[in-house]
N, C-alpha and C positions, 0 to 999 in steps of 0.2 A: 543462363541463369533463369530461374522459376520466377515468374512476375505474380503469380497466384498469390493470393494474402489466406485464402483458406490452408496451404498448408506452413506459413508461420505463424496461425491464429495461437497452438498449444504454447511457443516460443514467446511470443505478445503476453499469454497469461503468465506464464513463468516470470518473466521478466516485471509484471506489474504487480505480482502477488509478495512479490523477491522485496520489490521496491517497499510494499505500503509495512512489510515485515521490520524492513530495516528501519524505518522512521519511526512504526509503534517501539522499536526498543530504545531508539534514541529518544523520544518523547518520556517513556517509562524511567530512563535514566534522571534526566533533567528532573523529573515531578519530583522523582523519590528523593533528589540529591537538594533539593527545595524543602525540606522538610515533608511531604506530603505522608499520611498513613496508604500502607498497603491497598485496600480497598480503591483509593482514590486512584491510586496510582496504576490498579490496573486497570479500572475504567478509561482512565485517561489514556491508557496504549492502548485498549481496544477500541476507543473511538476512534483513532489517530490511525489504528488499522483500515478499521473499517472505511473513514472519511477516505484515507487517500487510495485504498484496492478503487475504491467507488468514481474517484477521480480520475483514477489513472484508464479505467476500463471507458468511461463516458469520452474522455479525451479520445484515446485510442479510436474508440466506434464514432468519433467527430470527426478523425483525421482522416480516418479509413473510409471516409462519404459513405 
């Protein structure tokens, strides 16, 4: 087995890009099922994107020394 992190770095993106995907739609759910207007609710899934791609990529390049 390949101990390289260079080539599951595309694998890592996938998998973090996959993740902060699926929490904006579940965030986008929740707001909109809260009463929220449209506008509000899609800001609130693209911060919820953005915050956790953001996280999840800072985490990864923490763990990965």
């Amino acid at each position: 087995m390949n101990t390289d992190t260079q080539t599951l770095r595309g694998v890592w993106l996938a998998l973090i890009i996959l993740g902060g995907a699926i929490a904006a739609i579940a965030a986008g759910v929740v707001i909109r099922f809260v009463g929220a207007d449209l506008p509000t609710t899609l800001g609130a899934a693209g911060a919820t994107f953005l915050g956790g791609t953001g996280l999840g990529l800072a985490a990864r390049k923490f763990l990965a020394g």
